[in-house]
C-alpha positions in Angstrom: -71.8 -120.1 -147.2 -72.1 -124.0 -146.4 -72.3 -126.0 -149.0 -74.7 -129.2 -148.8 -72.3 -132.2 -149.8 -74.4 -135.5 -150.3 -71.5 -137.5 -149.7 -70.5 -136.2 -147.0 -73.7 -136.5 -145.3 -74.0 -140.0 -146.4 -70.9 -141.1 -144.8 -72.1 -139.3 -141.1 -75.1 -141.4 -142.0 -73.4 -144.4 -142.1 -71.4 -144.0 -139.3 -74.1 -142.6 -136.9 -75.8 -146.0 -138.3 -72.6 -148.1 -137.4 -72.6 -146.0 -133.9 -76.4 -147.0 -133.7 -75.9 -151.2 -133.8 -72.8 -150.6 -131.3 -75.1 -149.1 -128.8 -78.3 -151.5 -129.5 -75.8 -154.2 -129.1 -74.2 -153.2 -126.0 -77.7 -152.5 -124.7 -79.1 -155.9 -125.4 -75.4 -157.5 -123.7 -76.6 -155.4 -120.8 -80.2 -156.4 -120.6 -79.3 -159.5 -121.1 -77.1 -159.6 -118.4 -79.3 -157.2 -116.4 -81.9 -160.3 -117.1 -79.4 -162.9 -115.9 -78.5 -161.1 -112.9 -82.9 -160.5 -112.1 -83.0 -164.5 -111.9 -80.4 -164.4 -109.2 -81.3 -161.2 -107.3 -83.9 -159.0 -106.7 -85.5 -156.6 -109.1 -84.1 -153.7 -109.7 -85.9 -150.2 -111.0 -86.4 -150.0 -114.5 -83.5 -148.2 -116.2 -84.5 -144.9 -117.4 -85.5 -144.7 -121.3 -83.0 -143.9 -124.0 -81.3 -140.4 -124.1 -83.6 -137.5 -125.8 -80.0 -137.2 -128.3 -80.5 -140.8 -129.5 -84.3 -140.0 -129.9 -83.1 -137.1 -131.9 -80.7 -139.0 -133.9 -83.1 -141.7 -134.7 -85.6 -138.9 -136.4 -82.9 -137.3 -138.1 -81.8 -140.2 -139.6 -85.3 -141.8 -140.7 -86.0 -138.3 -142.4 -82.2 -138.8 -144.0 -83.3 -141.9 -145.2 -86.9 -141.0 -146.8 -84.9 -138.0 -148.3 -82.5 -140.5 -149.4 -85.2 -143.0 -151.3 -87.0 -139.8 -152.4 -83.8 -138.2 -154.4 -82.8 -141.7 -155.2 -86.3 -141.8 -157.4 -86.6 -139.0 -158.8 -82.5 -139.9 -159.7 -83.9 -143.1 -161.5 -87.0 -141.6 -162.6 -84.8 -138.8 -164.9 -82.5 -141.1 -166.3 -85.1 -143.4 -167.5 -87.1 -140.0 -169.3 -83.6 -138.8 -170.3 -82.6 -142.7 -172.0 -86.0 -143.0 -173.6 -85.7 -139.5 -175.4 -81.7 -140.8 -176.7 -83.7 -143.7 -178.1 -86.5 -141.8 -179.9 -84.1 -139.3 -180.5 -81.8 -141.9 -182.5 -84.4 -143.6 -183.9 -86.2 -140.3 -185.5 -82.4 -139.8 -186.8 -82.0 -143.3 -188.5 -85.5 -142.8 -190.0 -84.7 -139.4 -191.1 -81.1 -140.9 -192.8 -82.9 -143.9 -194.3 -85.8 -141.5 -196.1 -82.5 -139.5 -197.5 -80.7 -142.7 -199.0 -84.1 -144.0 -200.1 -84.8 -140.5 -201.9 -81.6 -140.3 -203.1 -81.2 -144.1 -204.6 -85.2 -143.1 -206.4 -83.8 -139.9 -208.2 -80.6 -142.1 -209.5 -83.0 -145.1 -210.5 -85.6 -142.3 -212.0 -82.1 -140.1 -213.7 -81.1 -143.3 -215.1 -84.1 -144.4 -216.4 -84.8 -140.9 -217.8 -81.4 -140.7 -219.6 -82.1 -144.6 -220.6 -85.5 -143.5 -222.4 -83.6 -140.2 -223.8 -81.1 -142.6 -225.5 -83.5 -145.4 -226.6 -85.8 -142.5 -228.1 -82.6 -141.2 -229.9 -81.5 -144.7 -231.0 -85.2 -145.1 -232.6 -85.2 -141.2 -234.0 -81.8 -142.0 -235.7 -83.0 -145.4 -236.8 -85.8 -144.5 -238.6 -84.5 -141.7 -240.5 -81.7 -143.7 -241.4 -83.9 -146.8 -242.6 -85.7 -144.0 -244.5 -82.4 -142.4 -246.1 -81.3 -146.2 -247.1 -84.6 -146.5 -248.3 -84.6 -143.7 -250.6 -80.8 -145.0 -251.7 -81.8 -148.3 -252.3 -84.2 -146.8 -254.9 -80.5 -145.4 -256.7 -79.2 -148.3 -256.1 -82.0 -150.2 -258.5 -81.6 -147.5 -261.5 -77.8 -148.8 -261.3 -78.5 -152.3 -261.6 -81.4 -151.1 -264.1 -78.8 -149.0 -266.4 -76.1 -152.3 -266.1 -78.8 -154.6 -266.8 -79.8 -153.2 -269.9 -76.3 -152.2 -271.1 -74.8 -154.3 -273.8 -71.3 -152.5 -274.1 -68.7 -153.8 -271.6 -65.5 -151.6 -272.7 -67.4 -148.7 -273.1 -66.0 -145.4 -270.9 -69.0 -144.5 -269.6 -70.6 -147.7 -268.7 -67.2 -148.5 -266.7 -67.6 -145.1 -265.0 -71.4 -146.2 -264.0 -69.9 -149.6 -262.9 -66.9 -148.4 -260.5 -69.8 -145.2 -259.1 -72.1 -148.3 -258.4 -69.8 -150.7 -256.8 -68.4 -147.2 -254.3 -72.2 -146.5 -254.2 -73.0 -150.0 -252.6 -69.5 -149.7 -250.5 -71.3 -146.9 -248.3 -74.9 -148.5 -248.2 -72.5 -151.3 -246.4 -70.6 -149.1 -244.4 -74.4 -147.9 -243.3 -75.6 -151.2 -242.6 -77.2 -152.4 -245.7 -76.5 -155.9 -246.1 -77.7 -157.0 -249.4 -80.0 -160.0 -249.4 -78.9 -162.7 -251.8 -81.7 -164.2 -253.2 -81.0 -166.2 -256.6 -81.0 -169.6 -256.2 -82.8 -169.4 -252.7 -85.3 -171.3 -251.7 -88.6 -168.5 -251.8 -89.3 -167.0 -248.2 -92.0 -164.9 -247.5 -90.1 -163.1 -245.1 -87.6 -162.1 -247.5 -89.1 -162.4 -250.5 -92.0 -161.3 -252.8 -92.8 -163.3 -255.4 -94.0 -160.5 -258.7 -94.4 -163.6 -261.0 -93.9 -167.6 -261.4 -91.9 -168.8 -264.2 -91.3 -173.0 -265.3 -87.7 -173.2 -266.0 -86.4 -176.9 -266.5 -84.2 -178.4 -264.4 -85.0 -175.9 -261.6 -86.7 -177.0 -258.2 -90.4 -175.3 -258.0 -90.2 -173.0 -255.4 -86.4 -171.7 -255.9 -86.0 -168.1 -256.8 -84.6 -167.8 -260.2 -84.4 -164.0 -261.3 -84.1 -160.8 -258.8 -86.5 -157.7 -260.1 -85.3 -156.2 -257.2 -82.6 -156.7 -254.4 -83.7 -157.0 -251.0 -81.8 -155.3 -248.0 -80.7 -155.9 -244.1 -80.4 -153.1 -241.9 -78.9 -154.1 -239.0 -80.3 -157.8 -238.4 -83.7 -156.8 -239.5 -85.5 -156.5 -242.8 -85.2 -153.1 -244.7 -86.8 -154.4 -247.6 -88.2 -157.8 -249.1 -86.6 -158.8 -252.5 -88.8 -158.6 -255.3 -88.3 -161.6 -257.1 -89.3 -164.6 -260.0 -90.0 -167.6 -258.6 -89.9 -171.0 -260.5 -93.0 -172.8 -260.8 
């Protein structure tokens, strides 16, 4: 079986084309000579008209070439449907990769923000009960300064005992982070302090806290409790 070879009918093309302008040029030499030789002499008959081959030749290689221009576009035609599917192709892929890393960066941002809120909730949970635990300490901690206000005995067993429990007792309300407020000999401020009475005390600048009914407390930078204090008049 023959194969059809496109090359190699190009190249018979090509030459039969070269073959073509030999003969077109060698018949217009002729005619023109036939021309220059008609001025000098008589007329001859008109040559006969060109060879039924060459006719056949011609036709065959007209259709050759409308064949050629036909395949050629269709060629072009294929490669420029083929290029623009790549490109839609790669740009469906790109869009399809971006949507991932966009998806993926919003469940990090959302898992983060999630396990931020789970640890701020906790920090506030464990806050709060812990202010409220101090809370319920400080209220010890003011029948201790109550019991060593009142006592008069300062060698006395138990009243040492008391004195060395408070002083271990206010040890872990620091180690907590209740920071006692000093307040005696402070200038009164209302966002420390509440005033339970005015007293007029000589020598003593109006305003200034002078006694401590009850010590105010820090918890971490903020205010646990106001002091209850005597201010001087």
């Amino acid at each position: 079986m023959d194969f059809w070879d496109p090359y190699d009918r190009t190249r018979r093309r090509r030459m039969l084309e070269q073959q073509r302008r030999r003969m077109a040029e060698e018949n217009a030499r002729r005619a023109e000579e036939e021309r220059l030789r008609h001025q000098q002499t008589p007329p001859k008959p008109t040559p006969p008209t060109a060879h039924p081959l060459l006719e056949r030749f011609e036709q065959e290689l007209a259709q050759a070439r409308r064949e050629r221009d036909e395949w050629a576009d269709r060629y072009k035609t294929l490669m420029e449907s083929l290029s623009a599917q790549q490109q839609a192709f790669q740009e469906q892929e790109e869009r399809l990769k971006a949507g991932e890393e966009e998806q993926r960066t919003r469940l990090r941002q959302e898992a983060d923000q999630q396990r931020e809120r789970i640890q701020r909730n906790a920090e506030q949970r464990a806050s709060a009960e812990t202010r409220s635990l101090l809370g319920r300490l400080l209220d010890v901690a003011d029948n201790f300064d109550r019991i060593l206000a009142q006592s008069t005995a300062t060698e006395d067993v138990l009243i040492n005992g008391v004195k060395l429990t408070y002083r271990e007792f206010r040890r872990a309300l620091e180690l907590a982070g209740a920071e006692r407020l000093e307040s005696i000999g402070q200038p009164f401020d209302p966002a420390k302090h509440e005033a339970v009475a005015t007293l007029v005390r000589e020598g003593v600048e109006s305003g200034t806290v002078i006694e401590e009914v009850a010590a105010g407390y820090f918890y971490k930078g903020t205010l646990l409790r106001p002091a209850k204090v005597i201010v001087a008049a």
